[in-house]
Each structure stands twice: as structure tokens, then as C-alpha cells.
C-alpha positions in Angstrom: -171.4 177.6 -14.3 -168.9 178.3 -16.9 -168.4 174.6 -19.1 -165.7 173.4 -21.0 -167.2 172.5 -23.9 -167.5 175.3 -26.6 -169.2 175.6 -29.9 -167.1 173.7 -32.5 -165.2 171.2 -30.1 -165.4 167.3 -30.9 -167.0 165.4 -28.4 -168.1 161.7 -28.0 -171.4 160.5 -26.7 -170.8 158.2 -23.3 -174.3 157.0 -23.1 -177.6 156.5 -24.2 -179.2 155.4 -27.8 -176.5 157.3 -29.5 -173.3 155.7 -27.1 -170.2 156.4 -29.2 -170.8 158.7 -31.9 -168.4 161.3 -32.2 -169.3 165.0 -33.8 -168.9 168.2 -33.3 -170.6 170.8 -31.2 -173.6 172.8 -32.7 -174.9 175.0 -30.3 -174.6 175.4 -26.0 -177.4 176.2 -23.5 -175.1 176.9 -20.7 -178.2 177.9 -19.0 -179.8 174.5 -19.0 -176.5 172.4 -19.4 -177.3 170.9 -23.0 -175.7 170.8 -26.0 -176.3 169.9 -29.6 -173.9 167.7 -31.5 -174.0 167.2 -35.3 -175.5 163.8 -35.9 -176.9 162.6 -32.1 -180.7 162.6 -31.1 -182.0 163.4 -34.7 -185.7 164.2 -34.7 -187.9 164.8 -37.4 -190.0 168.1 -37.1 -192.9 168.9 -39.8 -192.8 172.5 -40.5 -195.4 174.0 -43.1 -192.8 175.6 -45.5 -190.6 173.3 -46.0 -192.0 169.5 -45.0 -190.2 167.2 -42.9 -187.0 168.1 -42.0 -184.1 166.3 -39.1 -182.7 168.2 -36.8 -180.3 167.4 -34.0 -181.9 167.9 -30.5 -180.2 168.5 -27.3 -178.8 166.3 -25.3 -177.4 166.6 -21.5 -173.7 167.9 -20.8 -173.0 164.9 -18.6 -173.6 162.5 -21.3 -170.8 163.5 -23.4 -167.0 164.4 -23.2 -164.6 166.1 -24.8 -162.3 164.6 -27.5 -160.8 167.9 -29.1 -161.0 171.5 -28.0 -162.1 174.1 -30.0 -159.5 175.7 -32.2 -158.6 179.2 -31.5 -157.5 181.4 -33.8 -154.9 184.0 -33.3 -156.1 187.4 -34.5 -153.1 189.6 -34.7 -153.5 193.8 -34.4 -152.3 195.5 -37.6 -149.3 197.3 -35.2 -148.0 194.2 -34.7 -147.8 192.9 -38.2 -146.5 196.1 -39.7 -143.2 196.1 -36.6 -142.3 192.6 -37.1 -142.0 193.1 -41.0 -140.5 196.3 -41.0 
């Protein structure tokens, strides 16, 4: 199932401990329909190297929705650049 949300869109929390909170999109599992938003469901996790450390874990698709798109950036061929200016 193809979702909405991309990497880098805004999205606010609807429910849960974390109702809400606003932040933008870390990383998509389109596979298990979860994403990771910067700020929501911080756990700690003890790794050997470097101590304790937070990390955002993820949390269910349904539980959050969207606030701003992703931007998407133009990228323009060369062709096109050098016609318009010349």
C-alpha cells in the first residue's frame, strides 16, 4: 500500500502518550505501516560503545496525520537551463 506520508513531511501525533506533538518524519516502514518522527516515543537503548543513548521508536501510521508535505525540489536538466538563458 503506497502512504502519503514521506520522509521529511510534518506530521502531528493524534493519540497516545505523545498526543500533540508535532515533528518531522525520520524514517518509513511502508512494509509494517510505521513511522519515526523526531521527538515522539523516545527510548533509551544501552549500546557498549557509546553508553546510553535516545532514540525515537516507531510508532503506527494511523496515529499520526499529516500537517505539511514534503518539499520537492525541482531538479532542472542542463538543456533546459542553457535554452532559457541563451
Amino acid at each position: 500500500m503506497k502512504l502519503k506520508i514521506k520522509k521529511g513531511a510534518t506530521v502531528q501525533v493524534i493519540t497516545g502518550s505523545d498526543k500533540g506533538k508535532k515533528g518531522s518524519v525520520l524514517a518509513v516502514n511502508a512494509a509494517a505501516m510505521k513511522i519515526q518522527v523526531q521527538g515522539v516515543k523516545v527510548q533509551t537503548h544501552y549500546d557498549k560503545k557509546d553508553g546510553l543513548l535516545k532514540k525515537e521508536g516507531f510508532i503506527d501510521y494511523s496515529n499520526v496525520k499529516l500537517v505539511e508535505a514534503a518539499s520537492k525540489e525541482k531538479k532542472t536538466s542542463k538543456k533546459a537551463t542553457k535554452s532559457k538563458s541563451a
